[in-house]
PALUMLO-33376 format. One record per residue (C-alpha): x, y, z; residue number from 1. Coordinates in nm, 2 decimals, always signed. Layout:
<site><x>X</x><y>Y</y><z>Z</z><num>NUM</num></site>
...
***
This chain:
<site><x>-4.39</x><y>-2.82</y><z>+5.48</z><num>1</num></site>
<site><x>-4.64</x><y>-2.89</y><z>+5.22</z><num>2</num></site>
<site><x>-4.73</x><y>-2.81</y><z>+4.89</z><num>3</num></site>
<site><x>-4.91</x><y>-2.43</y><z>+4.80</z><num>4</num></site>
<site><x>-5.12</x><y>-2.32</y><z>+4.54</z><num>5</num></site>
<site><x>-5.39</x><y>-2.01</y><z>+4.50</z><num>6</num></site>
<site><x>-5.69</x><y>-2.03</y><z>+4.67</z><num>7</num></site>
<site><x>-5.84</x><y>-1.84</y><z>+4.35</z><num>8</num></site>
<site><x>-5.77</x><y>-1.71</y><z>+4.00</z><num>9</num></site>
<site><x>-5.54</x><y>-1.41</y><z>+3.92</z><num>10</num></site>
<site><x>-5.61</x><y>-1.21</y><z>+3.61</z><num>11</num></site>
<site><x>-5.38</x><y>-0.92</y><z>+3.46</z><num>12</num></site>
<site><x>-5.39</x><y>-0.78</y><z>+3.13</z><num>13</num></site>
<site><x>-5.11</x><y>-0.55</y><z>+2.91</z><num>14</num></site>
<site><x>-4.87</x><y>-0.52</y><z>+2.66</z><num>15</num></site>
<site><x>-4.54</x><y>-0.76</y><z>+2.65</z><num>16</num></site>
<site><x>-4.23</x><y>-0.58</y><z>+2.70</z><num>17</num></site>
<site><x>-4.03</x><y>-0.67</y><z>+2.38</z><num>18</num></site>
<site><x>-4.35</x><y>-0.80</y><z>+2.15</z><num>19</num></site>
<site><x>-4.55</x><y>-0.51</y><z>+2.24</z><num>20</num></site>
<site><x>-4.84</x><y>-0.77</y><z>+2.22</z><num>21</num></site>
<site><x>-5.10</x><y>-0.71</y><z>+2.43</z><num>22</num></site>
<site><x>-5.26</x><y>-1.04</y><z>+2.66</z><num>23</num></site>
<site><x>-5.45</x><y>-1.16</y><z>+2.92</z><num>24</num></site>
<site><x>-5.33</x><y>-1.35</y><z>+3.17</z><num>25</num></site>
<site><x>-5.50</x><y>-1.57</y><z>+3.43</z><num>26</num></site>
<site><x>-5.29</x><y>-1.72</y><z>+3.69</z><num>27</num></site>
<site><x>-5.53</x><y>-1.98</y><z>+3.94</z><num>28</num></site>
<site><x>-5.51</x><y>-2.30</y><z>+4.16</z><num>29</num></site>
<site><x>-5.37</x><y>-2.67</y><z>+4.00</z><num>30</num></site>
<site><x>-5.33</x><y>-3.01</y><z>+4.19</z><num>31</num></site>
<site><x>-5.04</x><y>-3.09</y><z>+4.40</z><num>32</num></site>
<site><x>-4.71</x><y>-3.19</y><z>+4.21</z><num>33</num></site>
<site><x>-4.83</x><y>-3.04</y><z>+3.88</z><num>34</num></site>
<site><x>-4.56</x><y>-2.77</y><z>+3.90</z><num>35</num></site>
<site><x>-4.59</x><y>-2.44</y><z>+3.71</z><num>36</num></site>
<site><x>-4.72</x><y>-2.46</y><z>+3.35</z><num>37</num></site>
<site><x>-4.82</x><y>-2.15</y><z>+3.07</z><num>38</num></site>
<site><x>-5.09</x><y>-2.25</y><z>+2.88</z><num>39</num></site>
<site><x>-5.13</x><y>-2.07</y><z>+2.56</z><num>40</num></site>
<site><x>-5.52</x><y>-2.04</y><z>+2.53</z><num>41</num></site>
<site><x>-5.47</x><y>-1.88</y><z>+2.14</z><num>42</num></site>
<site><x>-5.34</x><y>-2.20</y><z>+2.03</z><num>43</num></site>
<site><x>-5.54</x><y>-2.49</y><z>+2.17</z><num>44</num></site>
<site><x>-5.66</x><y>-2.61</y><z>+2.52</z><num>45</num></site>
<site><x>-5.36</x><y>-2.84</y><z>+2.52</z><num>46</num></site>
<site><x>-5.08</x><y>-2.61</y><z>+2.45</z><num>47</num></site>
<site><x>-4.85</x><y>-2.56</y><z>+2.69</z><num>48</num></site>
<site><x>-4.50</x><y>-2.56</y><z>+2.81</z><num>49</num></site>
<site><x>-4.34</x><y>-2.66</y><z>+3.17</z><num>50</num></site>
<site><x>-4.13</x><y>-2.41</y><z>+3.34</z><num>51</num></site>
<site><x>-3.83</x><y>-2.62</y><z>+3.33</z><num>52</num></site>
<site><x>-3.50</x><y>-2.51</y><z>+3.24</z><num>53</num></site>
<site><x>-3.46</x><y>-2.73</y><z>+2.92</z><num>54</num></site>
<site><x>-3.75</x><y>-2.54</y><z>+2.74</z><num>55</num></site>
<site><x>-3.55</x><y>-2.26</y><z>+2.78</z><num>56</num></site>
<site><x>-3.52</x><y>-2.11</y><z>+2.43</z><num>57</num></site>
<site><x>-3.43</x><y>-1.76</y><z>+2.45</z><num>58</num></site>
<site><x>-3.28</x><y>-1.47</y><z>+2.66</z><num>59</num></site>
<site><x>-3.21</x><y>-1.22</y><z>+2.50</z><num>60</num></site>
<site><x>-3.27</x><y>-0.90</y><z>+2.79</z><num>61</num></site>
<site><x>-3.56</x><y>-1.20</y><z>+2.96</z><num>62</num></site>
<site><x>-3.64</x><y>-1.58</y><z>+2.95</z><num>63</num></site>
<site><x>-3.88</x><y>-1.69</y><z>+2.67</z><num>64</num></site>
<site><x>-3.98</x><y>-2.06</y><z>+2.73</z><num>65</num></site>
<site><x>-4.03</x><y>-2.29</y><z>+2.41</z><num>66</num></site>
<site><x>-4.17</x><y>-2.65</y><z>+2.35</z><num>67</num></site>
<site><x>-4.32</x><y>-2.84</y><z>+2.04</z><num>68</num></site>
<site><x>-4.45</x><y>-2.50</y><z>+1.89</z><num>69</num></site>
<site><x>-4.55</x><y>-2.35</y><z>+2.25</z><num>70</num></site>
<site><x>-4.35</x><y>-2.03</y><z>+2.38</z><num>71</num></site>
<site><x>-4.38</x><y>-1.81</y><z>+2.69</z><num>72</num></site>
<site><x>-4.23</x><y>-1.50</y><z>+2.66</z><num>73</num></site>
<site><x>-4.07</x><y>-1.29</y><z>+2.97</z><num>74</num></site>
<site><x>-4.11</x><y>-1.55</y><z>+3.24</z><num>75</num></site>
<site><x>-3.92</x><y>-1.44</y><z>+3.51</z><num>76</num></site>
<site><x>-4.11</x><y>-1.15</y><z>+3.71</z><num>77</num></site>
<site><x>-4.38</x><y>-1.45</y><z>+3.74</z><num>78</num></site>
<site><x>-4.19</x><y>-1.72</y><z>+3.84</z><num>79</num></site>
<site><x>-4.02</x><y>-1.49</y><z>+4.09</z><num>80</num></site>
<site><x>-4.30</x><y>-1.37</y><z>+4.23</z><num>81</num></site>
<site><x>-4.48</x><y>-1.77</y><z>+4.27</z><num>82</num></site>
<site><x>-4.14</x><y>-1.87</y><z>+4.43</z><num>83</num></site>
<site><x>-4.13</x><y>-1.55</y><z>+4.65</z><num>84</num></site>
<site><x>-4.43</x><y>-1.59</y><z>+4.77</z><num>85</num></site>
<site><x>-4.40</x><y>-1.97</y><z>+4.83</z><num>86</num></site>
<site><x>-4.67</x><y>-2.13</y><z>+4.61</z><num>87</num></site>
<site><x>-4.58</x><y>-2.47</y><z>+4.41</z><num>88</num></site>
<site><x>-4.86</x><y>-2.52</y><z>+4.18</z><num>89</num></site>
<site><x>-4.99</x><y>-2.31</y><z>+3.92</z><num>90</num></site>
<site><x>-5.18</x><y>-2.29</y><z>+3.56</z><num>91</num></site>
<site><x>-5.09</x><y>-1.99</y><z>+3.39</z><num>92</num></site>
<site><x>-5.32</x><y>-1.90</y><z>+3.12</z><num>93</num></site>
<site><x>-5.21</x><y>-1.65</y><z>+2.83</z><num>94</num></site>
<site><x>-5.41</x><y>-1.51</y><z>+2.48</z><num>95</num></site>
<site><x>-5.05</x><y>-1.45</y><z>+2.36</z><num>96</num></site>
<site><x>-4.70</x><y>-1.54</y><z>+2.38</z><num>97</num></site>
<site><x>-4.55</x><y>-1.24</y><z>+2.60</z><num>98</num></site>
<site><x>-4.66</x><y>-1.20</y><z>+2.99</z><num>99</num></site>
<site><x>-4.77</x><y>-0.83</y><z>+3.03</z><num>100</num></site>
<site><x>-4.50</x><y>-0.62</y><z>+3.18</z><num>101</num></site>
<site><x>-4.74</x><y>-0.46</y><z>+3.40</z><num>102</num></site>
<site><x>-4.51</x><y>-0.22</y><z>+3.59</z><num>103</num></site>
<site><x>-4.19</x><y>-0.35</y><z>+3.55</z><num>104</num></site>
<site><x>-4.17</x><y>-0.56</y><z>+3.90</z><num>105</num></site>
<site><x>-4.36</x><y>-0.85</y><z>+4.06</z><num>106</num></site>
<site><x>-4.53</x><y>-0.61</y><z>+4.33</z><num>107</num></site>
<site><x>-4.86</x><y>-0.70</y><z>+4.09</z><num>108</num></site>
<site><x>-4.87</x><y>-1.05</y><z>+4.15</z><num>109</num></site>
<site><x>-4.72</x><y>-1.03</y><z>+4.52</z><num>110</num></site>
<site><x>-5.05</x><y>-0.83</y><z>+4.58</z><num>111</num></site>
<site><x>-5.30</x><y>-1.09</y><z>+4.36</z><num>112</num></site>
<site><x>-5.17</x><y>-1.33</y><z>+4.53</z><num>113</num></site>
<site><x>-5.19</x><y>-1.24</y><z>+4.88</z><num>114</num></site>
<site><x>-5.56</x><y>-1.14</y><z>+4.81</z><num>115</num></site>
<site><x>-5.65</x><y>-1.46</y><z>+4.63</z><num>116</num></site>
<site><x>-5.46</x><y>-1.69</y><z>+4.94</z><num>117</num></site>
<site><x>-5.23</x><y>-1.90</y><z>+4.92</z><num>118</num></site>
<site><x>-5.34</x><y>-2.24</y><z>+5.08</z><num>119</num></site>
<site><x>-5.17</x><y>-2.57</y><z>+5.14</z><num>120</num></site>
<site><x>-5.22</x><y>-2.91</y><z>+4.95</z><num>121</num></site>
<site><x>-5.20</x><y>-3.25</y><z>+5.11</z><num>122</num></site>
<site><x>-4.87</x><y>-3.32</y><z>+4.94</z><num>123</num></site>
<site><x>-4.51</x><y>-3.23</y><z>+5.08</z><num>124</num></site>
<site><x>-4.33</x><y>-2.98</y><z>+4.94</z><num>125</num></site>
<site><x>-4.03</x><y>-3.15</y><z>+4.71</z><num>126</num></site>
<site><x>-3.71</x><y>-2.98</y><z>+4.79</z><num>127</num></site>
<site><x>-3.45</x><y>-3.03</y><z>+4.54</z><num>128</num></site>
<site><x>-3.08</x><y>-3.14</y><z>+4.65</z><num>129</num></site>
<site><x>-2.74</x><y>-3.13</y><z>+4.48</z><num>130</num></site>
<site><x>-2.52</x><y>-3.46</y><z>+4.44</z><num>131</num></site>
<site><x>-2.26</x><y>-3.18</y><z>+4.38</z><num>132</num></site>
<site><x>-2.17</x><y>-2.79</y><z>+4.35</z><num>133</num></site>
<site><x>-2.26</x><y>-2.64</y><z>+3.99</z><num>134</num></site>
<site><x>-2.05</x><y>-2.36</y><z>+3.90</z><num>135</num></site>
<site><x>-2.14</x><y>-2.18</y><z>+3.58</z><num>136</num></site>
<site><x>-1.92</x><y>-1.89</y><z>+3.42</z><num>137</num></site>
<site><x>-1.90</x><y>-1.67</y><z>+3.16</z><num>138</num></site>
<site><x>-1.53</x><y>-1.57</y><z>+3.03</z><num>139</num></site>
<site><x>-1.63</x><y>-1.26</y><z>+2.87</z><num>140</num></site>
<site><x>-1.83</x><y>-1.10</y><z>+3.10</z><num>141</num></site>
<site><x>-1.68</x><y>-1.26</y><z>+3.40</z><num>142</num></site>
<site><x>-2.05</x><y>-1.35</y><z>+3.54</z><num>143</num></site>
<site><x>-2.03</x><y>-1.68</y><z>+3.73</z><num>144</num></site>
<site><x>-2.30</x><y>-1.84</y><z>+3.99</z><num>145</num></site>
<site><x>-2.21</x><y>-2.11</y><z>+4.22</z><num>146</num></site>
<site><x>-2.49</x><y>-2.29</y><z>+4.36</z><num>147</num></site>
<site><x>-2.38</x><y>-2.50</y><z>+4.68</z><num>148</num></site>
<site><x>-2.60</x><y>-2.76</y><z>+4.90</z><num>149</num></site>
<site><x>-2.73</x><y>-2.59</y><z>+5.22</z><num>150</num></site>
<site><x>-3.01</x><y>-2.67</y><z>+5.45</z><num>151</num></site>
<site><x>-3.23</x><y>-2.39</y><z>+5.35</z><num>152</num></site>
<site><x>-3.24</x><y>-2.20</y><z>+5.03</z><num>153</num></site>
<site><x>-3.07</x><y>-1.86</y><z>+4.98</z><num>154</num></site>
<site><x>-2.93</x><y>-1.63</y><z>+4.72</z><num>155</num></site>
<site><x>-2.68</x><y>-1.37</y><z>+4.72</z><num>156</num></site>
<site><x>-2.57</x><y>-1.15</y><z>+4.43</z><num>157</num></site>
<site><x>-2.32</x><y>-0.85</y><z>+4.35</z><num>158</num></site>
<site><x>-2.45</x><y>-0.67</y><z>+4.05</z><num>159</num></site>
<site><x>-2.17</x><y>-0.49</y><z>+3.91</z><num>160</num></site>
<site><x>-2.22</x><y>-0.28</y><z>+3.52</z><num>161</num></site>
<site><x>-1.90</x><y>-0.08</y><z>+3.64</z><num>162</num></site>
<site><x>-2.16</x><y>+0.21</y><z>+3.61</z><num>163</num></site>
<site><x>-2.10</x><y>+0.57</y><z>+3.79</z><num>164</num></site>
<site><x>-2.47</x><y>+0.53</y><z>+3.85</z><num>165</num></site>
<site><x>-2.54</x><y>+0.22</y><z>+4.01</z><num>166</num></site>
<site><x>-2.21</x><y>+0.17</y><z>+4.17</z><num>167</num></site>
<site><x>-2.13</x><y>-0.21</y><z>+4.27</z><num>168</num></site>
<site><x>-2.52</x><y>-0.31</y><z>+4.46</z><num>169</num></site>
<site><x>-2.57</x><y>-0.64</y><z>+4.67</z><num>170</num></site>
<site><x>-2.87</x><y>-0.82</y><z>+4.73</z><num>171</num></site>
<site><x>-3.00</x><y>-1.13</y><z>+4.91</z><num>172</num></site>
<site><x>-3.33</x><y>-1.35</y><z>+5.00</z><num>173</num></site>
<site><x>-3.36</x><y>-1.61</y><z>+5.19</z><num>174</num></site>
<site><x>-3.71</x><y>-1.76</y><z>+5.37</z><num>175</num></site>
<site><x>-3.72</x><y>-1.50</y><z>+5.63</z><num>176</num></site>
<site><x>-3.68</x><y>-1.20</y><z>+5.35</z><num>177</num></site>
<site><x>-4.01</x><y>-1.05</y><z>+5.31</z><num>178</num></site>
<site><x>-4.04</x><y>-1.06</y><z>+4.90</z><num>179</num></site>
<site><x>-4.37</x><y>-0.89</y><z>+4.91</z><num>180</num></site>
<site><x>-4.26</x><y>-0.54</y><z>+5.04</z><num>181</num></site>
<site><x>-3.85</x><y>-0.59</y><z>+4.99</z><num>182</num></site>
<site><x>-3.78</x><y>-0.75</y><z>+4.65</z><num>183</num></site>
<site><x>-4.12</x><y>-0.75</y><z>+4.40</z><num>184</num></site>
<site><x>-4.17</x><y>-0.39</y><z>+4.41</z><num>185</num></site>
<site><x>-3.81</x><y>-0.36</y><z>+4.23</z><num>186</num></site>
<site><x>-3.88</x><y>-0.22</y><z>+3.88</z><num>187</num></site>
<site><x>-3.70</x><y>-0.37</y><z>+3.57</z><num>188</num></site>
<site><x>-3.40</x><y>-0.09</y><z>+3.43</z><num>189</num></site>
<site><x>-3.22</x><y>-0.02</y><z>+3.10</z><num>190</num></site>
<site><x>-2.91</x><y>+0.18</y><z>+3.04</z><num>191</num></site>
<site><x>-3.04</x><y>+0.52</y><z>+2.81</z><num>192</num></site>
<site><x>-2.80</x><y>+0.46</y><z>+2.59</z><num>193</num></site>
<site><x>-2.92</x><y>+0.09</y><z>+2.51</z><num>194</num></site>
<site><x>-3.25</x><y>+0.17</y><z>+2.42</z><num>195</num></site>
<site><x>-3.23</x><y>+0.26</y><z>+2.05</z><num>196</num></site>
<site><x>-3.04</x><y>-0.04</y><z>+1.97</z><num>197</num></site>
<site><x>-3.25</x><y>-0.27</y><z>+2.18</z><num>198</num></site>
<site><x>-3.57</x><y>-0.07</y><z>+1.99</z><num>199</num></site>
<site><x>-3.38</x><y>-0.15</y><z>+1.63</z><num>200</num></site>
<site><x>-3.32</x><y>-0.53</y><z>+1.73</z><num>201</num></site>
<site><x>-3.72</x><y>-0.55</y><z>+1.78</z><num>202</num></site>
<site><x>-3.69</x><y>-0.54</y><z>+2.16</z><num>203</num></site>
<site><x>-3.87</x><y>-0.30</y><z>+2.40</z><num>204</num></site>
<site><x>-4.21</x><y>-0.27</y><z>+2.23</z><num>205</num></site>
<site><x>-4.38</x><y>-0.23</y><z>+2.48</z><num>206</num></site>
<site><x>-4.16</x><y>-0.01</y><z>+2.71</z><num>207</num></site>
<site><x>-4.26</x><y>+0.32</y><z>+2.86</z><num>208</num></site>
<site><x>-4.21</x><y>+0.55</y><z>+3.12</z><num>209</num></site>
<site><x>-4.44</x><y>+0.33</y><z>+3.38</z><num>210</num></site>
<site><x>-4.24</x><y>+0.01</y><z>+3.35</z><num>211</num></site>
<site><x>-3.87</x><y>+0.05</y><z>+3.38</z><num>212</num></site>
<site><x>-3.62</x><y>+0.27</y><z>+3.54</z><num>213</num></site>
<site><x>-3.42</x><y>+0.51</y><z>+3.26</z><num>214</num></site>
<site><x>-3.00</x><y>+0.52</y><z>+3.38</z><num>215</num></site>
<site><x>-2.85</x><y>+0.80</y><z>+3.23</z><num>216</num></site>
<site><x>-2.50</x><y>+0.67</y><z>+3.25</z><num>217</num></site>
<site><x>-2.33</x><y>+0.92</y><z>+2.98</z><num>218</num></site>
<site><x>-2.41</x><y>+1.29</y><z>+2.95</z><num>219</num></site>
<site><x>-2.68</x><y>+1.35</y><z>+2.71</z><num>220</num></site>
<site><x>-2.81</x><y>+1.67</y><z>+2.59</z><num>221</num></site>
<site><x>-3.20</x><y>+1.73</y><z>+2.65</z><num>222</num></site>
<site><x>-3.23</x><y>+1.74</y><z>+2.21</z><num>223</num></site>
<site><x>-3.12</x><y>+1.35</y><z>+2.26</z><num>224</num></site>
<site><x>-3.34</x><y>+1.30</y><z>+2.53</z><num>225</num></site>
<site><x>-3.64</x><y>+1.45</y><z>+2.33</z><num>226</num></site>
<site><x>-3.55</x><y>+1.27</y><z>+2.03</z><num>227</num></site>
<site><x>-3.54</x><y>+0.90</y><z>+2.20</z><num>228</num></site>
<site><x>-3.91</x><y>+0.98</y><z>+2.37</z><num>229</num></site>
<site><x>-4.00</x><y>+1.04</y><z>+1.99</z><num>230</num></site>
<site><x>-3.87</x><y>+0.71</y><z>+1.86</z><num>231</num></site>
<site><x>-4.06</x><y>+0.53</y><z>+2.19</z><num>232</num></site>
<site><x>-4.39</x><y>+0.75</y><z>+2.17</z><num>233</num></site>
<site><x>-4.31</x><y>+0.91</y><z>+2.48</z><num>234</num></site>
<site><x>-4.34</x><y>+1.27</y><z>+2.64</z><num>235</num></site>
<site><x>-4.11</x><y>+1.49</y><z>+2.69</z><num>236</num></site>
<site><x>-3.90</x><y>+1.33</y><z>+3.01</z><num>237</num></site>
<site><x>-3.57</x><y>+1.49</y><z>+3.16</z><num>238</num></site>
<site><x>-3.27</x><y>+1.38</y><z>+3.34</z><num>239</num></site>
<site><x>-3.21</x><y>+1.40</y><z>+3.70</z><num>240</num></site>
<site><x>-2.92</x><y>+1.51</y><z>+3.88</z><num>241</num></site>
<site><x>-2.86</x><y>+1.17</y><z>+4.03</z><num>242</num></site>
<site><x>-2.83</x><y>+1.01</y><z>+3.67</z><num>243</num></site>
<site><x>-3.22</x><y>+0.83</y><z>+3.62</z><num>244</num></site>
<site><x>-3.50</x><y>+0.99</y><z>+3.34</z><num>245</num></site>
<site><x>-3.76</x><y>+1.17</y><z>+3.56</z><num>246</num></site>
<site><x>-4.02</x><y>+0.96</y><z>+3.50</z><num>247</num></site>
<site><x>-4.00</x><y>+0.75</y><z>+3.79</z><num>248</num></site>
<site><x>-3.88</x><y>+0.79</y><z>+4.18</z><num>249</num></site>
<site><x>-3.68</x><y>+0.47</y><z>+4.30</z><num>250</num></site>
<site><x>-3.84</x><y>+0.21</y><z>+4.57</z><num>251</num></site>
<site><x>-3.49</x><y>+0.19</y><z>+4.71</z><num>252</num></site>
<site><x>-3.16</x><y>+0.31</y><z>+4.66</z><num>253</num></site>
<site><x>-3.01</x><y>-0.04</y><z>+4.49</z><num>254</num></site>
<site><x>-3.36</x><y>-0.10</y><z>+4.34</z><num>255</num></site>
<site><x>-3.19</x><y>-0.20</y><z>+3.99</z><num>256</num></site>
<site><x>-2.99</x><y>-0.46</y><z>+4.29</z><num>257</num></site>
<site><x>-3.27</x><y>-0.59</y><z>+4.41</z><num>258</num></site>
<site><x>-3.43</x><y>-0.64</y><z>+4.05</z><num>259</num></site>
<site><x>-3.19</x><y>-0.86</y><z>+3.92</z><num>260</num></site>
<site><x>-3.20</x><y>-1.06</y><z>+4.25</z><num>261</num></site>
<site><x>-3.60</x><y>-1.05</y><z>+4.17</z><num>262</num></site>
<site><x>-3.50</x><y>-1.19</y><z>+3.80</z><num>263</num></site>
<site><x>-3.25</x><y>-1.46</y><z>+3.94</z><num>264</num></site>
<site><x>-3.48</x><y>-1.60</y><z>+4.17</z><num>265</num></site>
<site><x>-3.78</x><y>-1.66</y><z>+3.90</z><num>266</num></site>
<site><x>-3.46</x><y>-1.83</y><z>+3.67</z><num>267</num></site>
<site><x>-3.36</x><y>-2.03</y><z>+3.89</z><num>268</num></site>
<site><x>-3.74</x><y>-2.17</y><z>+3.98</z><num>269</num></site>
<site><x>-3.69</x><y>-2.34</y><z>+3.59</z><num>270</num></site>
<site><x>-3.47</x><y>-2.58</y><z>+3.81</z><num>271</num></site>
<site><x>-3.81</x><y>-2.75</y><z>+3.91</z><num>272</num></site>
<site><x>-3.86</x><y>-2.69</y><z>+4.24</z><num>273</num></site>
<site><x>-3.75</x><y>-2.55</y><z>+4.58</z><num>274</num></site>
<site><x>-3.37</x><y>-2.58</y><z>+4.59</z><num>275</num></site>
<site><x>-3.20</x><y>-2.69</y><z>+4.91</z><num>276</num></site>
<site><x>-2.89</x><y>-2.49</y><z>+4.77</z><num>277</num></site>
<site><x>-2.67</x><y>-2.16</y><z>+4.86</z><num>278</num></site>
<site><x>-2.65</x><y>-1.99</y><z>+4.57</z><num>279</num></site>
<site><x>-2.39</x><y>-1.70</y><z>+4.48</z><num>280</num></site>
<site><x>-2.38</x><y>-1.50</y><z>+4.16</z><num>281</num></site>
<site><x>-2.16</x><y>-1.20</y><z>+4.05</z><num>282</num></site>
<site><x>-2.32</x><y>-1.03</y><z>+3.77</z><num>283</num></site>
<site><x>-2.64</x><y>-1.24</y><z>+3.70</z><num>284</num></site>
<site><x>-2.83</x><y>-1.26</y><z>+3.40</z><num>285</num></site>
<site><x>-3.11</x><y>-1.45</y><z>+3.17</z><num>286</num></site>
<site><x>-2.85</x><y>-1.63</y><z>+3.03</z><num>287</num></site>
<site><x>-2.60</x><y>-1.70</y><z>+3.30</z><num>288</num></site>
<site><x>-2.92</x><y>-1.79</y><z>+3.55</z><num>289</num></site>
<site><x>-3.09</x><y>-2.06</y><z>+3.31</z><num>290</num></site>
<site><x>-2.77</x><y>-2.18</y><z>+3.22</z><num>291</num></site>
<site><x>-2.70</x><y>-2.24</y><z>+3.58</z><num>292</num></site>
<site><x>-3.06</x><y>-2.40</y><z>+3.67</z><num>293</num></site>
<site><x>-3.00</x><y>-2.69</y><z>+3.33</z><num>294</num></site>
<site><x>-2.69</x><y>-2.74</y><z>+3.52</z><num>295</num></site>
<site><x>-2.86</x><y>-2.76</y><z>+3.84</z><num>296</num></site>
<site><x>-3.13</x><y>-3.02</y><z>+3.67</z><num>297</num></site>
<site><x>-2.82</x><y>-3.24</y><z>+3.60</z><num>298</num></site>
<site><x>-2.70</x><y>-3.26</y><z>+3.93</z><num>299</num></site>
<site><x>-3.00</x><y>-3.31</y><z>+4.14</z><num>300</num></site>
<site><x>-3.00</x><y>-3.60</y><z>+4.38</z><num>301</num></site>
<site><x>-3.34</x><y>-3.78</y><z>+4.26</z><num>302</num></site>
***
């Protein structure tokens, strides 16, 4: 197979998640073998940074990207959605350093980029292969992913927040999974009971009630629930009697499943490429993910 990139520019515009900025974002064609790159049109014509795994810098609740004074913040529902959708090569343009959030998924670009095409380049595609199996953990929250050579690429995942809620949910994509309609309409989430810390520690800015799923995992009275929507300039929101706020219907019953699948997939893209690789995670996250695609980096057959 060869190389993909857009057959025109994307644009999309909104506030960042965590910085609350709001951006523009163009996302359009580049040549064969250039990769994906953010440029960061605010600070020069020249300022960019490669979505590799080593300008990771931060990921705390999403992945910020960082190099010599250059940083992309909230990478992943992007890169998902380019690897989903099977394009190689892309300039991303942003007016400031956090991708919208746009509604929480990557059903936004899925759509863009159907309508913009999605074209071949005279170059073959690079698939990346593993001289060995990577196997990442982490003791304390017993997360691990194990990435495994195979002849096609594939993920599978067990999400698992020992929540009443969400229950233990499973998830997997491989070529023939249809990301456009099974996997980027899944919605980022947050635990109810996170959300005033994470709003104390600077985080969540931007969040609302059109671009993440609320789990009420504790009972809360409706005074709590009133007071929160205060603190986030929110109306007046309630809780259902299958544990979400009301603001939003799910796309599928293990929607908050399929997102971090969604999230893993755009994480591991820092890897560089198309991997040639099994992968299996229990408990994925920013952290664990990019931590697993520097390891990946090391152990490529090149």
């Amino acid at each position: 197979m060869n190389q993909h990139t857009l057959g025109s520019i994307c644009t999309f515009e909104g506030k960042g998640l965590h910085t609350g900025l709001y951006s523009h974002m163009s996302i359009g064609p580049a040549p064969a073998g250039t990769g994906i790159r953010f440029y960061r049109t605010d600070i020069g014509p020249e300022a960019y940074v490669e979505a590799l795994a080593e300008n990771v810098s931060n990921t705390a609740r999403s992945t910020t990207l960082s190099c010599d004074g250059v940083s992309a913040v909230t990478v992943e529902h992007v890169l998902s959605a380019l690897t989903g959708m099977g394009v190689d090569n892309a300039f991303i343009c942003l007016d400031n350093a956090e991708v919208p959030i746009l509604d929480g998924s990557a059903r936004p670009y899925a759509e863009a980029f159907t309508a913009a095409g999605i074209v071949p380049q005279d170059s073959p595609r690079r698939y990346l292969s593993l001289e060995r199996e990577v196997e990442v953990h982490d003791e304390k929250s017993g997360a691990w992913v194990r990435v495994t050579h195979s002849d096609k690429p594939s993920i599978g995942i067990t999400v698992d927040f020992g929540s009443r809620v969400l229950g233990v949910q499973d998830a997997n994509w491989d070529p023939d999974t249809d990301y456009r309609s099974e996997i980027a309409p899944c919605r980022t989430f947050v635990f109810f009971h996170e959300i005033e810390f994470l709003a104390k520690q600077g985080l969540v800015k931007g969040g609302d009630v059109n671009n993440a799923i609320v789990i009420i995992e504790h009972p809360v009275s409706q005074q709590q629930i009133d007071d929160l929507c205060g603190i986030l300039g929110l109306p007046s929101l309630k809780a259902t009697d299958n544990g979400y706020l009301s603001n939003l219907k799910l796309h599928f019953p293990d929607e908050c499943g399929r997102h971090k699948l969604l999230d893993i997939i755009g994480d591991l893209r820092l890897a560089g490429g198309w991997l040639n690789a099994r992968v299996t995670a229990f408990k994925p996250g920013h952290t664990i993910n990019t931590i697993a695609a520097k390891e990946i980096r090391k152990a490529l057959v090149l």
